[in-house]
C-alpha atoms as an extended CHARMM CRD file, in Angstrom:
* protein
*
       282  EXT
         1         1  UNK       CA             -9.8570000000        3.4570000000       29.1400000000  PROA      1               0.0000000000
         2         2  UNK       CA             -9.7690000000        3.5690000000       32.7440000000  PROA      2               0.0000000000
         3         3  UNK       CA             -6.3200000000        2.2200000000       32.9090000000  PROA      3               0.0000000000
         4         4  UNK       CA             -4.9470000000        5.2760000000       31.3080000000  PROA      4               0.0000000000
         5         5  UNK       CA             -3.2710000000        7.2790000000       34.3310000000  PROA      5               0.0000000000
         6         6  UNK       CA              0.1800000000        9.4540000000       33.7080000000  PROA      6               0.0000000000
         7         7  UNK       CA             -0.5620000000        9.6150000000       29.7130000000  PROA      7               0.0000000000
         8         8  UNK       CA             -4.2680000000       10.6350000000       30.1450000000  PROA      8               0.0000000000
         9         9  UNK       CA             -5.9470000000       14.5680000000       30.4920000000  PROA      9               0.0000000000
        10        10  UNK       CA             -6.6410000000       14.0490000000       33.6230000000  PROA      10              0.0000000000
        11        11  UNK       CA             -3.1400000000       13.4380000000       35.1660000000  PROA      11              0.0000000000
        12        12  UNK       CA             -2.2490000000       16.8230000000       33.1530000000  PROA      12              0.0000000000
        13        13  UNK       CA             -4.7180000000       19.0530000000       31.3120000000  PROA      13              0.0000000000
        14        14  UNK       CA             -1.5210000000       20.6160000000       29.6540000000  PROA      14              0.0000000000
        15        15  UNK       CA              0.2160000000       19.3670000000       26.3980000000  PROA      15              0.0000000000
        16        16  UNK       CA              3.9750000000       17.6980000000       26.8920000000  PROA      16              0.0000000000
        17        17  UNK       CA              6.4310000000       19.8850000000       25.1510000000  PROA      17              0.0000000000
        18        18  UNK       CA              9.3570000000       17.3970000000       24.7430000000  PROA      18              0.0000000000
        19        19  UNK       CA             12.8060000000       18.9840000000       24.4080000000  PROA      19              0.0000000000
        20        20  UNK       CA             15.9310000000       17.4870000000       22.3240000000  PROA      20              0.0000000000
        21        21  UNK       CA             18.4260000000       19.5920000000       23.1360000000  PROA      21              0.0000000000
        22        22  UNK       CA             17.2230000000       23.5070000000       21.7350000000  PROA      22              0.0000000000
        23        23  UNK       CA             14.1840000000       22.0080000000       19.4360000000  PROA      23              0.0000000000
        24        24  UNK       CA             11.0670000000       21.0490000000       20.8880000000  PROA      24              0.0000000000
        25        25  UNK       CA              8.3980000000       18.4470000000       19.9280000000  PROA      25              0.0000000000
        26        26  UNK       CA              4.4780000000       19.4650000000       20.9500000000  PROA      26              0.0000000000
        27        27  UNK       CA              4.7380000000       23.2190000000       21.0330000000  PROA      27              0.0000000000
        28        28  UNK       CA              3.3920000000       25.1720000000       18.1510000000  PROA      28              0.0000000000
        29        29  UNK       CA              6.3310000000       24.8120000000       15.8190000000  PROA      29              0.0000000000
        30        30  UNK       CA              5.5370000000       21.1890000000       13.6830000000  PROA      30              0.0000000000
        31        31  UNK       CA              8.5720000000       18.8450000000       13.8800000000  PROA      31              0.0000000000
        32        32  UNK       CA              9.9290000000       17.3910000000       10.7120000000  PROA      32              0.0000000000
        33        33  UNK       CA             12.1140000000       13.9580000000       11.0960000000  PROA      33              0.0000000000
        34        34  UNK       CA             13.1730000000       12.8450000000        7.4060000000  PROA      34              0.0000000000
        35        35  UNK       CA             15.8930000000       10.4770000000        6.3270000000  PROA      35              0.0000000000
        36        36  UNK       CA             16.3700000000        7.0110000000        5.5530000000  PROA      36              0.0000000000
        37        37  UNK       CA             14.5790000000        3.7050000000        6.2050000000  PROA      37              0.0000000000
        38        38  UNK       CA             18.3580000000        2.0700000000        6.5700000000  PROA      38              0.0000000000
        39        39  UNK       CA             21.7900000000        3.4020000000        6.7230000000  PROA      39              0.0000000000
        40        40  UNK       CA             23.4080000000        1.9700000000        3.6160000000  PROA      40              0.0000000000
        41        41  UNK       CA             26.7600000000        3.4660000000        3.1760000000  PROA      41              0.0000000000
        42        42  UNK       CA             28.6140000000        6.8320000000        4.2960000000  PROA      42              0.0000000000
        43        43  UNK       CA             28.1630000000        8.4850000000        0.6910000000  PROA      43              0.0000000000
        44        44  UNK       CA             24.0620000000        7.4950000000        0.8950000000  PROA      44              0.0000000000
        45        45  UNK       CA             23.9980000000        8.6740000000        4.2580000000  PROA      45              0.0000000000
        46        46  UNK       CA             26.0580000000       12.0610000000        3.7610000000  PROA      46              0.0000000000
        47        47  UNK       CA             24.4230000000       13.5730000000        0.7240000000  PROA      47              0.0000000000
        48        48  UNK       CA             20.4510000000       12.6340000000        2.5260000000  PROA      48              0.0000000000
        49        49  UNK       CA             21.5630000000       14.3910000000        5.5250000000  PROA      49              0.0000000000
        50        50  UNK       CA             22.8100000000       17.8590000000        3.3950000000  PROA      50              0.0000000000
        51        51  UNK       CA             19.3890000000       17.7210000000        1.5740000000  PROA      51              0.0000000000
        52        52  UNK       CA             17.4430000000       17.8650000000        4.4210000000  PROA      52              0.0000000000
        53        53  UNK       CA             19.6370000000       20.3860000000        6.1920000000  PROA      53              0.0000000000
        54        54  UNK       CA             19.5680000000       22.2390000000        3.7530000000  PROA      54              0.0000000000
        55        55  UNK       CA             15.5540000000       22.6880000000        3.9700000000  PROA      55              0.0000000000
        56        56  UNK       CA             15.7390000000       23.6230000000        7.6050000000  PROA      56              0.0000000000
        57        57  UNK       CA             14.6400000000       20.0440000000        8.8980000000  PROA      57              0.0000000000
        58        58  UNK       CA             16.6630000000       19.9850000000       12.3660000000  PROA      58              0.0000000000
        59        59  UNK       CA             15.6340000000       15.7500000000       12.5740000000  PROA      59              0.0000000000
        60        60  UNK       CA             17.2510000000       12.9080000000       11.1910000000  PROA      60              0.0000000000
        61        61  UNK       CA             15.6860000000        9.2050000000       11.0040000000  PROA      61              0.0000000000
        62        62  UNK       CA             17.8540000000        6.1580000000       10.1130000000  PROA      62              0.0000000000
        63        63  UNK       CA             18.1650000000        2.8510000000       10.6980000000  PROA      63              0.0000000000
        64        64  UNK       CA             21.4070000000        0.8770000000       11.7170000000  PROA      64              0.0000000000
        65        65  UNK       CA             19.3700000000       -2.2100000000       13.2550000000  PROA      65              0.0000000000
        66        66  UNK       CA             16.8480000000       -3.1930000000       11.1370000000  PROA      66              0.0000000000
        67        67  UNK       CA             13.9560000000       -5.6800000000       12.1830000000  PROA      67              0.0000000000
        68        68  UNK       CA             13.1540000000       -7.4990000000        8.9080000000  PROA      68              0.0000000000
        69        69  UNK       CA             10.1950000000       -9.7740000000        8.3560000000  PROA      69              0.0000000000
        70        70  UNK       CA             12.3130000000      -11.9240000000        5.8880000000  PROA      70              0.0000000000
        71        71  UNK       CA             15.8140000000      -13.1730000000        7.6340000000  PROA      71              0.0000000000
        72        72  UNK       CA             17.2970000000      -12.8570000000        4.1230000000  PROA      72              0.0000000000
        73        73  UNK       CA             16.4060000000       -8.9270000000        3.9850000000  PROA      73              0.0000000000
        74        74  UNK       CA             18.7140000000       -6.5400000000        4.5460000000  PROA      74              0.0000000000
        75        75  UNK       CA             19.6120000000       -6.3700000000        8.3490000000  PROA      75              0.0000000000
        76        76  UNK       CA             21.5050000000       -2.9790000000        9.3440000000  PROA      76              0.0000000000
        77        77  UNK       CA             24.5890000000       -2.1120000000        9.3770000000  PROA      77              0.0000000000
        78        78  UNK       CA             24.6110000000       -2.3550000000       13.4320000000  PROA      78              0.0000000000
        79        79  UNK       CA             27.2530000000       -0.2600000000       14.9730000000  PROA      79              0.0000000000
        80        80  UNK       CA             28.7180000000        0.9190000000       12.1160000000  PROA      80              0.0000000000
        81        81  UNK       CA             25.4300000000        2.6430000000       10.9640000000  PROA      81              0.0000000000
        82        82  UNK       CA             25.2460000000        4.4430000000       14.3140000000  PROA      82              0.0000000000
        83        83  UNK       CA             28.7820000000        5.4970000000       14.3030000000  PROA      83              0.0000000000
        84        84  UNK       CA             27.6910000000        7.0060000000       10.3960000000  PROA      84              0.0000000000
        85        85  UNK       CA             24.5500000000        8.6420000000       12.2660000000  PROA      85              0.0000000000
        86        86  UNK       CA             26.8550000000       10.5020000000       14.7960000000  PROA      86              0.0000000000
        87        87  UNK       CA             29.1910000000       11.2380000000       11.8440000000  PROA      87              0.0000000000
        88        88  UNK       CA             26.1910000000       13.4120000000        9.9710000000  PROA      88              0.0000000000
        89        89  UNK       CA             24.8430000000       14.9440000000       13.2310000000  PROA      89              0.0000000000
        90        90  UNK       CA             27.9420000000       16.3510000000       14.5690000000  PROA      90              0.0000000000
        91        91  UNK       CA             28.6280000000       17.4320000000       10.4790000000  PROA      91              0.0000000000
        92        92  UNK       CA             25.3230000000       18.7080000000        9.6180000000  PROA      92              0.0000000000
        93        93  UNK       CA             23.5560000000       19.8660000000       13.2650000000  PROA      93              0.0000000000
        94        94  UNK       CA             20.7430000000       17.1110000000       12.7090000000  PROA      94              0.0000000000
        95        95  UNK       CA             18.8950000000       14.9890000000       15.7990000000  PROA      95              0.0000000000
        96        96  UNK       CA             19.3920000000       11.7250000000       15.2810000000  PROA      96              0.0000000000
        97        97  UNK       CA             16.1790000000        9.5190000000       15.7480000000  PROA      97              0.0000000000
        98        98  UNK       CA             16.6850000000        5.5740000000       15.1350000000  PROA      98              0.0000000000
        99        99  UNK       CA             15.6070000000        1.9950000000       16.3320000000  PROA      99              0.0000000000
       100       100  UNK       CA             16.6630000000        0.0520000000       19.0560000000  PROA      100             0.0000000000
       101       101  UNK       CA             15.5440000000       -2.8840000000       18.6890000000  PROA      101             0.0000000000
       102       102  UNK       CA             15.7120000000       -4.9940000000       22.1540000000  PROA      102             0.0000000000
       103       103  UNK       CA             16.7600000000       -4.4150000000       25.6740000000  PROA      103             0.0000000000
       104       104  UNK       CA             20.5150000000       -5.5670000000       25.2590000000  PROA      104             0.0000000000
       105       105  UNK       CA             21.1900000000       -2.5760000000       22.5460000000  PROA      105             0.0000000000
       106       106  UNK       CA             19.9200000000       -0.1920000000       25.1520000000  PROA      106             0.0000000000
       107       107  UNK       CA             22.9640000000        0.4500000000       26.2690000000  PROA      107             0.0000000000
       108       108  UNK       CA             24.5790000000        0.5860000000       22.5330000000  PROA      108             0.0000000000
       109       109  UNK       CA             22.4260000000        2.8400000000       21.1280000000  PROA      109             0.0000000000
       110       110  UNK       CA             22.0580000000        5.2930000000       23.8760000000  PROA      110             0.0000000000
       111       111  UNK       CA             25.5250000000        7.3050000000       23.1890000000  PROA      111             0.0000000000
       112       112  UNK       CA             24.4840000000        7.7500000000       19.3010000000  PROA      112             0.0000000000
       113       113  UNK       CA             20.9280000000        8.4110000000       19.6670000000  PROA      113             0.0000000000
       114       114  UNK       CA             18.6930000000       12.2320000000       20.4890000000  PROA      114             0.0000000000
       115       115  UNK       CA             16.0950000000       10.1530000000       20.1590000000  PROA      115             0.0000000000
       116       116  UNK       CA             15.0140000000        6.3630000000       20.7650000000  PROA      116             0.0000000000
       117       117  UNK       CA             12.4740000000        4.8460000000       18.4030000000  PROA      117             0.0000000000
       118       118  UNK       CA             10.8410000000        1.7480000000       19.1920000000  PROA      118             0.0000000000
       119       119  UNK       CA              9.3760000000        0.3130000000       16.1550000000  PROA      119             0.0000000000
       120       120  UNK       CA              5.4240000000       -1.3210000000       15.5800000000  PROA      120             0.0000000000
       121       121  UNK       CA              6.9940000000       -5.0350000000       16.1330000000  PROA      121             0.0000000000
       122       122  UNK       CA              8.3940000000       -3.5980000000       20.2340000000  PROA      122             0.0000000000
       123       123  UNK       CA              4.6750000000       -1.9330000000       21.0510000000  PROA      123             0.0000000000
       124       124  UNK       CA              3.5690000000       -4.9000000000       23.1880000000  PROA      124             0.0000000000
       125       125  UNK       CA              7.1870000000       -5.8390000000       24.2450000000  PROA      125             0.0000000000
       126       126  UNK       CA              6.4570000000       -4.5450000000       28.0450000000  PROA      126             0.0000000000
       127       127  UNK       CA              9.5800000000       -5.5130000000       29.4490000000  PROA      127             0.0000000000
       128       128  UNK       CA             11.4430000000       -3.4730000000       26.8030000000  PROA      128             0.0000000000
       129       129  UNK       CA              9.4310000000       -0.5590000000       27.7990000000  PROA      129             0.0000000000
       130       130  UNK       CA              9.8500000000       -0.5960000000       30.7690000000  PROA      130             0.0000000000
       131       131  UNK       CA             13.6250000000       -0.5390000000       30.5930000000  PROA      131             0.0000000000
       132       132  UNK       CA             13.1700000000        2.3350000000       28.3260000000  PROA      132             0.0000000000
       133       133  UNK       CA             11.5370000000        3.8230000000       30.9250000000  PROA      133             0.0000000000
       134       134  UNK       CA             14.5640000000        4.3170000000       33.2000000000  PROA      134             0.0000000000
       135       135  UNK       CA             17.0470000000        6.2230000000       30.4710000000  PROA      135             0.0000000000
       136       136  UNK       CA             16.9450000000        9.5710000000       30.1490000000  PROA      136             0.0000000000
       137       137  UNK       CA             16.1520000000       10.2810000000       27.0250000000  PROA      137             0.0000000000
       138       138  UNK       CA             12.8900000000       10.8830000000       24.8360000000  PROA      138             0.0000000000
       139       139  UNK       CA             11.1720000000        7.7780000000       23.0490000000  PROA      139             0.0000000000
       140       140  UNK       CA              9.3220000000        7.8180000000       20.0930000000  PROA      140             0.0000000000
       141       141  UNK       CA              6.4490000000        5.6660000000       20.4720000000  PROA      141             0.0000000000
       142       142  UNK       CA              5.4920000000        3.6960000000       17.5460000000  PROA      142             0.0000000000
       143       143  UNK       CA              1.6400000000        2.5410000000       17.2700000000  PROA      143             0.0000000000
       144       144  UNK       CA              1.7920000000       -1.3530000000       16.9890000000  PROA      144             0.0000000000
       145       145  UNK       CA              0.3690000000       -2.9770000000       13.6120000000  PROA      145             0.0000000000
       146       146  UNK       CA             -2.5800000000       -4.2300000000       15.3490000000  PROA      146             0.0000000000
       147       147  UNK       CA             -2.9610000000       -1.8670000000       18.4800000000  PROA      147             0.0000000000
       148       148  UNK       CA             -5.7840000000       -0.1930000000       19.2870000000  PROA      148             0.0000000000
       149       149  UNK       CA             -5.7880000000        3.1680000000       21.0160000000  PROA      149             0.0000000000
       150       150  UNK       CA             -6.3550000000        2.2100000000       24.6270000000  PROA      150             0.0000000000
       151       151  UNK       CA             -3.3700000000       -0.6110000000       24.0190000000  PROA      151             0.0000000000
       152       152  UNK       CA             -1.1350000000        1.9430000000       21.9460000000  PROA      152             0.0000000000
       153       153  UNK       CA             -1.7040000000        4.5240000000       25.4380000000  PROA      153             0.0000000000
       154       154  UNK       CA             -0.9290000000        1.9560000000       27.4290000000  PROA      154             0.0000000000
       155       155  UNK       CA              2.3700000000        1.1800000000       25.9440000000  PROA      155             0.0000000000
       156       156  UNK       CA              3.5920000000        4.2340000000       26.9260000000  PROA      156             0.0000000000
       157       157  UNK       CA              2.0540000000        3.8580000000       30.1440000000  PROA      157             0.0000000000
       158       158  UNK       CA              4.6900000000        1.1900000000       30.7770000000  PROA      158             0.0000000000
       159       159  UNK       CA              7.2400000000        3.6330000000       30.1820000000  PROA      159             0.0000000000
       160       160  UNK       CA              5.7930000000        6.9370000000       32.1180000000  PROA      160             0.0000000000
       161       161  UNK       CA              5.4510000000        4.7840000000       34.7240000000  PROA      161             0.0000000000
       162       162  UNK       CA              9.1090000000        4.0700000000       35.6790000000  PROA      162             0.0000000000
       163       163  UNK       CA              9.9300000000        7.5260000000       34.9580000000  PROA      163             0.0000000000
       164       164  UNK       CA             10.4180000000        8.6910000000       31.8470000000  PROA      164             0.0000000000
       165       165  UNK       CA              8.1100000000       11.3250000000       30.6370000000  PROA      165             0.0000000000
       166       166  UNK       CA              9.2950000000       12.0340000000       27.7420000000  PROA      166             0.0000000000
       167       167  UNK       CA              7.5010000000       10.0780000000       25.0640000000  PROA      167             0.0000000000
       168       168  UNK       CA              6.5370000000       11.0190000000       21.9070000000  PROA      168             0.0000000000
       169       169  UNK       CA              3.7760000000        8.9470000000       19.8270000000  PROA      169             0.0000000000
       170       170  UNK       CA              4.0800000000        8.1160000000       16.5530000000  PROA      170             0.0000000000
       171       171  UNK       CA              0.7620000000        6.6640000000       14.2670000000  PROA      171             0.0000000000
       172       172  UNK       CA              2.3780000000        4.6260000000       11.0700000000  PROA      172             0.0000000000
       173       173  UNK       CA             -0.9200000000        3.1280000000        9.7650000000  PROA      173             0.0000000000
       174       174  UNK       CA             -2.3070000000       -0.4310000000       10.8350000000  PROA      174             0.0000000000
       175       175  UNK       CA             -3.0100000000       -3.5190000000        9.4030000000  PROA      175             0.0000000000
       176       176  UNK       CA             -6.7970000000       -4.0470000000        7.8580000000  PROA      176             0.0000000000
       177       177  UNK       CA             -8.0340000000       -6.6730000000        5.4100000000  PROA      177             0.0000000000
       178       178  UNK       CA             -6.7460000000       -3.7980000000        2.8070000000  PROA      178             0.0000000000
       179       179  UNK       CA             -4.4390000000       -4.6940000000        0.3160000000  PROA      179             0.0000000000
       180       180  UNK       CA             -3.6970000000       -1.4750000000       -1.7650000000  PROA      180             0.0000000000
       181       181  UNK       CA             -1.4140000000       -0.1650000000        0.5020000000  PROA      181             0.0000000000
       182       182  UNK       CA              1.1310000000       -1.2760000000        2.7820000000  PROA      182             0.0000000000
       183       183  UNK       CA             -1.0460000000        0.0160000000        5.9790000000  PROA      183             0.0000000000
       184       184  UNK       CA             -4.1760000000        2.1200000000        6.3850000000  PROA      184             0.0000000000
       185       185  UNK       CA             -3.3200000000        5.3410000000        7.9180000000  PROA      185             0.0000000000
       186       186  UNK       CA             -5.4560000000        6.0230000000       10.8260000000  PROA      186             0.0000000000
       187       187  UNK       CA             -6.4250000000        9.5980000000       10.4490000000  PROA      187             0.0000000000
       188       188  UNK       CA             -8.8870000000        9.4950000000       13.6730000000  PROA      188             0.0000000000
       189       189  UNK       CA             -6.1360000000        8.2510000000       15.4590000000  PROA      189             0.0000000000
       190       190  UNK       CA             -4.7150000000       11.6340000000       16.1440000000  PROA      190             0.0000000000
       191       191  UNK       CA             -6.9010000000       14.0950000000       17.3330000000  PROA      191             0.0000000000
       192       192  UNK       CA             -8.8120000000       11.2220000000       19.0940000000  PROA      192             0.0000000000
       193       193  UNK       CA             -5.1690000000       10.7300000000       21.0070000000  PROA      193             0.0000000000
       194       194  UNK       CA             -5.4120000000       14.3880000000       21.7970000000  PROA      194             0.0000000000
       195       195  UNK       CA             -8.6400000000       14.0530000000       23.6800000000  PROA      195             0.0000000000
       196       196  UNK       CA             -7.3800000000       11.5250000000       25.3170000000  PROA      196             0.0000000000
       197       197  UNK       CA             -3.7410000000       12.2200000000       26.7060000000  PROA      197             0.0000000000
       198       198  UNK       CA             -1.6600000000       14.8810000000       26.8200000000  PROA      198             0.0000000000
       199       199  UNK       CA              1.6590000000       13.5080000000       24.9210000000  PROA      199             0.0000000000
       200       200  UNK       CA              2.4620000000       14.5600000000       21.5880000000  PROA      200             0.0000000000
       201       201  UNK       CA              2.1500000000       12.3270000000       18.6080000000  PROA      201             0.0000000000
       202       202  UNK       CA              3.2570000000       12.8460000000       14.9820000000  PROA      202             0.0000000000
       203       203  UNK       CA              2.8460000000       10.6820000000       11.5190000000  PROA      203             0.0000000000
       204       204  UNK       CA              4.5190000000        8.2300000000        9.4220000000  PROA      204             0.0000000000
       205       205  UNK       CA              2.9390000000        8.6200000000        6.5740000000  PROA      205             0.0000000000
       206       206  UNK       CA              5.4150000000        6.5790000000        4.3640000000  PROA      206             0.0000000000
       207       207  UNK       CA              5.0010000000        3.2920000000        6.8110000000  PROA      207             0.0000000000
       208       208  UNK       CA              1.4240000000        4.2610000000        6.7050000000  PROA      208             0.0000000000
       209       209  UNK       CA              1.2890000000        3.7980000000        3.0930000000  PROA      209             0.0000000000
       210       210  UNK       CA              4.0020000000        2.3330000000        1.6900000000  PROA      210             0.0000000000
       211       211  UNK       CA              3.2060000000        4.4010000000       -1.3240000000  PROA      211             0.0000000000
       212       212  UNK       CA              5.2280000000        7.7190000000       -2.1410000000  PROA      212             0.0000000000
       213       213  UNK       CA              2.5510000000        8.9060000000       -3.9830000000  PROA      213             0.0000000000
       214       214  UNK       CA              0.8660000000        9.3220000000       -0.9020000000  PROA      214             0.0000000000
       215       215  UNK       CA              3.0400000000       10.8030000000        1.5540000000  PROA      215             0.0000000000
       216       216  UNK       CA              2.7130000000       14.5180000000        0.5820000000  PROA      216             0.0000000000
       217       217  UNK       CA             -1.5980000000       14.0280000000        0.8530000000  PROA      217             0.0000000000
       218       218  UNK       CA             -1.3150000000       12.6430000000        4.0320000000  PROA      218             0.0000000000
       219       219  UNK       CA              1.1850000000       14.2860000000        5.7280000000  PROA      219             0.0000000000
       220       220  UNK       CA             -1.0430000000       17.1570000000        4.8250000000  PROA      220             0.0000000000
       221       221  UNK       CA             -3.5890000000       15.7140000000        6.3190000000  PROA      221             0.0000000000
       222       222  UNK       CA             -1.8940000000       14.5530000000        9.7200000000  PROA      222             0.0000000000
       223       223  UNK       CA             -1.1620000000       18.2300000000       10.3660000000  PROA      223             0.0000000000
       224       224  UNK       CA             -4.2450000000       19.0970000000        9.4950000000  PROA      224             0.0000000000
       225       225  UNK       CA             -5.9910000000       16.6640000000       11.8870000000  PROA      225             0.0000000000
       226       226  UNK       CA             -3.6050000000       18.4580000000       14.6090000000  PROA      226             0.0000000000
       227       227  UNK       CA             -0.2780000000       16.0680000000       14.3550000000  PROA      227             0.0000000000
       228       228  UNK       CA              2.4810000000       17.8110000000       16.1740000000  PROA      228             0.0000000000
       229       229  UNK       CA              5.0020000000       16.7180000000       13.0410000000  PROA      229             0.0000000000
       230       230  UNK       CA              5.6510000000       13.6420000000       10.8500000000  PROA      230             0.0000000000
       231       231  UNK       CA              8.5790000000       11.4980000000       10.0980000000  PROA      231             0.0000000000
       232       232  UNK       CA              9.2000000000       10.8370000000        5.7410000000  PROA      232             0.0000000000
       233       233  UNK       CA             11.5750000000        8.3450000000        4.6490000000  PROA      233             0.0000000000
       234       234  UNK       CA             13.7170000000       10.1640000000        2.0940000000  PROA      234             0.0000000000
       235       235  UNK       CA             16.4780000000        8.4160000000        0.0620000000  PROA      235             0.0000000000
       236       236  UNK       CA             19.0230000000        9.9310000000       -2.4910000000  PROA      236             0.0000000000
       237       237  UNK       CA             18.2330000000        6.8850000000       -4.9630000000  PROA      237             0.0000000000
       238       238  UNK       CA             14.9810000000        5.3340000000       -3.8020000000  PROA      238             0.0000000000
       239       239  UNK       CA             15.2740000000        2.9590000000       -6.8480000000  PROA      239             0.0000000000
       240       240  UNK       CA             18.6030000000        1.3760000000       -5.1140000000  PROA      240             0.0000000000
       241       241  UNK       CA             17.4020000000        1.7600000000       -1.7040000000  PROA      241             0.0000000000
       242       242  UNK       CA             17.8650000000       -1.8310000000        0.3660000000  PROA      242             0.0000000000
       243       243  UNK       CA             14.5700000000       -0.9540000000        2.3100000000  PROA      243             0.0000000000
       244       244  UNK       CA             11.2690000000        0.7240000000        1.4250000000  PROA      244             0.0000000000
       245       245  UNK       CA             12.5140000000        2.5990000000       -1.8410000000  PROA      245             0.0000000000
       246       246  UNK       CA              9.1060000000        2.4360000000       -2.8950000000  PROA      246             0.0000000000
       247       247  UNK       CA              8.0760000000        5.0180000000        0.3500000000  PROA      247             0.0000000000
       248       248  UNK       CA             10.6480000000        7.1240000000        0.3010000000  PROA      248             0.0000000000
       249       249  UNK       CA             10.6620000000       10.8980000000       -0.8830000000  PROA      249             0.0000000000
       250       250  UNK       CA             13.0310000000       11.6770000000       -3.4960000000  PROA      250             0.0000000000
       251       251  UNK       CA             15.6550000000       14.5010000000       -2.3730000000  PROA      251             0.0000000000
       252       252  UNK       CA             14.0020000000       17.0860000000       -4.7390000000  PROA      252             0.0000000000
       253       253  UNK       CA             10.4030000000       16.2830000000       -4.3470000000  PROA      253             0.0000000000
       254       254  UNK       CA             11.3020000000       17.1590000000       -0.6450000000  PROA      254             0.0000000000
       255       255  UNK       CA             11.4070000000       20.5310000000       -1.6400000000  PROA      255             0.0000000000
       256       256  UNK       CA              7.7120000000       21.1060000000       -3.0260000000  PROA      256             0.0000000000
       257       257  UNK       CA              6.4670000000       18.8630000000        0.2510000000  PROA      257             0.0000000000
       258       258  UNK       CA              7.8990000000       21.2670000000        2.8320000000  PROA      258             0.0000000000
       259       259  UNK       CA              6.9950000000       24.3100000000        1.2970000000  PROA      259             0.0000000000
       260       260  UNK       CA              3.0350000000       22.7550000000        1.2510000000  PROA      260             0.0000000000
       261       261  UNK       CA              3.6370000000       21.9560000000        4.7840000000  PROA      261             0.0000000000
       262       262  UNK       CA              4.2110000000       25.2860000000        5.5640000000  PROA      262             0.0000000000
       263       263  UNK       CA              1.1450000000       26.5200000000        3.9370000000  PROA      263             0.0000000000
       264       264  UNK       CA             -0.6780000000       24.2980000000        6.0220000000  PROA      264             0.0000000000
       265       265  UNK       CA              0.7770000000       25.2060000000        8.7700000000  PROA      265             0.0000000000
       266       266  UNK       CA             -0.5410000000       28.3040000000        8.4450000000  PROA      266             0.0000000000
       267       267  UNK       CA             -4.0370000000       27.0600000000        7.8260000000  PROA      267             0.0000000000
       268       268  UNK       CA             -3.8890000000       25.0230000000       10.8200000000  PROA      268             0.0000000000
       269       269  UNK       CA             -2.5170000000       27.9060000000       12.9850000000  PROA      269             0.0000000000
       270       270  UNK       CA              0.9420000000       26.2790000000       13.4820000000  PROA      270             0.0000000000
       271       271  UNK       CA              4.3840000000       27.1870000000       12.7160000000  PROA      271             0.0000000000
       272       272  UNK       CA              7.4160000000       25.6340000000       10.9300000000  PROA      272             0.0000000000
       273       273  UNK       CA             10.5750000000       27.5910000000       10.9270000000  PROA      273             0.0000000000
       274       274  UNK       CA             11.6900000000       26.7400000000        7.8550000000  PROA      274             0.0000000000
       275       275  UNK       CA             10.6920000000       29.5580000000        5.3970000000  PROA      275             0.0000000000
       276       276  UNK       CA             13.5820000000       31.8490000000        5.3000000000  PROA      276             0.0000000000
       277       277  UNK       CA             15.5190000000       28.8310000000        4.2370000000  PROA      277             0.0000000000
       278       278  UNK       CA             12.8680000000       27.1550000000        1.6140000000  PROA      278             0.0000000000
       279       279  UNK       CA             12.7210000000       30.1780000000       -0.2100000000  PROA      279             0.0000000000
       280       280  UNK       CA             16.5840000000       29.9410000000       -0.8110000000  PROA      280             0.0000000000
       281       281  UNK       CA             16.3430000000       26.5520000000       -1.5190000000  PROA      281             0.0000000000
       282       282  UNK       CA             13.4780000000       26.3150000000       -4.0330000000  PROA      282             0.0000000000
């Protein structure tokens, strides 16, 4: 991994802290991002954003672009979804994290975005990074579906490298010969990325699934390997959702999943600021 330079320990011994405004991603405090896989409608997106807000959870995930593997799948609602997005965060106080999807939308998603996400298909799209690279604004990193480490480093190499520092990685699982789930979640991945480099990385441990019955175990057991937060696809009525109902938390369950966060937190000597309000909630 000798190509590793501005991601790697030895161009900084110290761990990124990457700031969105007045919350932080790679302190001590674990970052929660939860929403939906796709903005559907204003209703859909409305009461998911009060639910999560109301558990403390300062980050909100949603697509309005949606790359599809089927052109017959649902596709996004495009700018519309982002102008819902901004509609939520300027209601409810929530980040907003979501996709952009190629180097023309750059420019379109910018205004509407805390965050930029580049999703597993974009990890090897260099040229895309590298214009991502020269906004000012922090990327989430996603690990591509077939990347190794070195590769997944590297990717963000392309974007340190024409100036932008701020990068956050993401591990959503990768594809194996396994067929019981929708990707296996590498584990490993994260505290072997904090040996190696000195960004922060969180989980996606609904991608890295693609069970729900699954997310709360290993979300537990991202922050427990020394994750710096996870993203959760949550939906209001995963049984209509138009994308990855199947992942996603249910509204409710959210409730019992943060408040086991939080006792791992402790365990693992972190913090999440969310227990004044959890104990209203629940």
């Amino acid at each position: 991994m000798s190509d590793l330079k501005l991601v790697s320990r030895q161009h900084s011994d110290h761990n990124s802290i990457i700031k969105v405004g007045s919350e932080t991603i790679g302190g001590e405090e674990l970052c929660l991002i939860a929403g939906p896989c796709a903005v559907e409608s204003e209703q859909q997106l409305d009461e998911i954003a009060k639910g999560i807000s109301d558990l403390g959870i300062k980050f909100m995930r949603g697509g309005a672009y949606k790359p599809r593997t089927s052109p017959y799948a649902f596709q996004g609602l495009k700018k519309e979804g982002l102008r819902m997005l901004s509609d939520v965060s300027k209601k409810y106080g929530v980040k907003i994290v979501t996709e952009v999807l190629d180097t023309s939308l750059i420019e379109e998603v910018y205004p509407y975005a805390d965050i930029l996400q580049v999703g597993s298909r974009n990890a090897k799209n260099y040229s895309f990074l590298k214009e991502l690279g020269k906004i000012d604004k922090p990327i989430l990193l996603k690990r591509g579906m077939s990347s190794t480490i070195n590769e997944w480093l590297l990717a963000a190499e392309y974007i340190l490298l024409e100036g932008n520092e701020n990068v956050i990685l993401c591990e959503r699982g990768i594809r194996t010969f396994d067929t019981s789930v929708r990707n296996t979640m590498d584990i490993a991945a994260i505290p072997l990325v904090k040996e190696l480099s000195h960004l922060p990385i969180i989980a996606d441990p609904s991608q890295g699934t693609g069970k729900r019955s699954l997310v709360t175990p290993l979300s537990l057991a991202a922050i427990a390997a020394g994750a710096d937060g996870l993203m959760i696809e949550v939906h209001n009525k995963p049984e209509e959702a138009l994308s990855d109902g199947f992942q996603s938390m249910y509204l409710d369950s959210m409730k019992e999943m943060v408040e086991a966060l939080r006792k791992q937190a402790i365990v693992s000597k972190r913090t999440l600021n969310l227990e004044q309000i959890i104990s209203e909630v629940i």
